[in-house]
N, C-alpha and C positions, 0 to 999 in steps of 0.2 A: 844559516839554516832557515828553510823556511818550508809550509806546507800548504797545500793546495786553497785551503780555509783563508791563510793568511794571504794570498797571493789577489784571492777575490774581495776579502777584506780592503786592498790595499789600490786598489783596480789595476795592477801590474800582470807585466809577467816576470814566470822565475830569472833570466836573463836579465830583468831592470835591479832585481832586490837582492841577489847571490853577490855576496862581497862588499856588500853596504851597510853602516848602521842602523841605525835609529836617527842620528843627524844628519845623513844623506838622505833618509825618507820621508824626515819630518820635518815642522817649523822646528824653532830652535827650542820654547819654551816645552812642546811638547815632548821633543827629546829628552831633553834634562828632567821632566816629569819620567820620564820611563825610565829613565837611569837611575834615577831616585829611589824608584819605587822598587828594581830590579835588585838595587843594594840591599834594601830595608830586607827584602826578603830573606836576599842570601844570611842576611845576619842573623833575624829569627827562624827561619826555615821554615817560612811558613808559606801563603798564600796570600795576594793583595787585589784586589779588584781593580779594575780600569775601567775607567767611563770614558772611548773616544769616541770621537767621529769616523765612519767610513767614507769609503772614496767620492762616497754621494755626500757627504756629508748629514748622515744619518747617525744621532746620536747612538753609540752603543755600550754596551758591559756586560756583566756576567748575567742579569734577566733579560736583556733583550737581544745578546748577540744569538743568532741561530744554530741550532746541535747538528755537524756535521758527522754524528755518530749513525750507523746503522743498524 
């Protein structure tokens, strides 16, 4: 599953990332970091921050990734 945000985030299109993980997209460390953090969550139910890099390699996270809300 994926949405337009993450698609640009990612510099793909939906065709490249529909039916891939996270270790198909990413190096491997950063994978297992998303994994990580993806479990942690489900376990507390809560919310976890991510600080990555985008397709530019522009650090990002929850203060600097941009609001595709309208």
């Amino acid at each position: 599953m994926t949405n337009n945000a993450a698609l640009e985030f990612l510099g793909a299109t939906r065709e490249q990332v529909i039916g891939h993980t996270d270790h198909d997209l990413f190096p491997v460390m950063q994978a297992e970091y998303f994994w990580q953090q993806d479990d942690a969550v489900m376990k507390l139910r809560a919310s976890a921050p991510k600080i990555i890099a985008d397709a530019s390699g522009q650090k990002c996270g929850p203060k600097t990734a941009p609001s595709y809300d309208s």
